[in-house]
C-alpha positions in Angstrom: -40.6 -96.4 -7.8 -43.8 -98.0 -5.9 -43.8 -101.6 -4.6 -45.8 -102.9 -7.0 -43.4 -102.1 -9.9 -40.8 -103.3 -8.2 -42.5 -106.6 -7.5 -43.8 -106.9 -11.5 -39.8 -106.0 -12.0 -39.3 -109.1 -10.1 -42.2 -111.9 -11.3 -42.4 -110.5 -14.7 -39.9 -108.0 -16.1 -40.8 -107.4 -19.4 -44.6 -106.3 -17.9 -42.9 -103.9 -15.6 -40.6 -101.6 -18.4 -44.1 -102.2 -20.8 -44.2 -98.3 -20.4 -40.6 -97.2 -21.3 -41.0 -97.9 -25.0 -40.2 -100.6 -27.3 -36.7 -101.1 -26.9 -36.6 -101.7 -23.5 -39.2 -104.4 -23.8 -37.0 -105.9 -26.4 -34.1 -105.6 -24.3 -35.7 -107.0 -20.9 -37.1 -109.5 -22.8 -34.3 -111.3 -24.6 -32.2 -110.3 -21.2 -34.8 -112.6 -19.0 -34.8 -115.4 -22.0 -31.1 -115.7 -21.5 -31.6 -115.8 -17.6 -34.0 -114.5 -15.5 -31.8 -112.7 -13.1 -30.1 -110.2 -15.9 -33.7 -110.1 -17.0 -34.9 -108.4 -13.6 -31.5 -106.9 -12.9 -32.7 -104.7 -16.2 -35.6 -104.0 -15.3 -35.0 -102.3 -12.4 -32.4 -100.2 -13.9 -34.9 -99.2 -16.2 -38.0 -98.8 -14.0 -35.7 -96.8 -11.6 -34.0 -94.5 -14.0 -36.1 -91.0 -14.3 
């Protein structure tokens, strides 16, 4: 996980899990409308999973 992904997991989290297929854009998403803490909080799971 570079820097960079982990600073796009943290200003904009759908951008960073925009590789990981559509689901997990749909889940980030709607996780960082609700509040944008679960919304990163995702994204890093995500981004950091293999």
């Amino acid at each position: 996980m570079s820097i960079l992904r982990v600073l796009l997991c943290i200003i904009f989290p759908p951008l960073a899990v925009i590789d990981k297929g559509c689901g997990s854009v749909l889940i980030v998403f709607l996780l960082t409308l609700a509040g944008w803490i679960p919304g990163v909080i995702a994204a890093l799971i995500i981004v950091n999973r293999r």
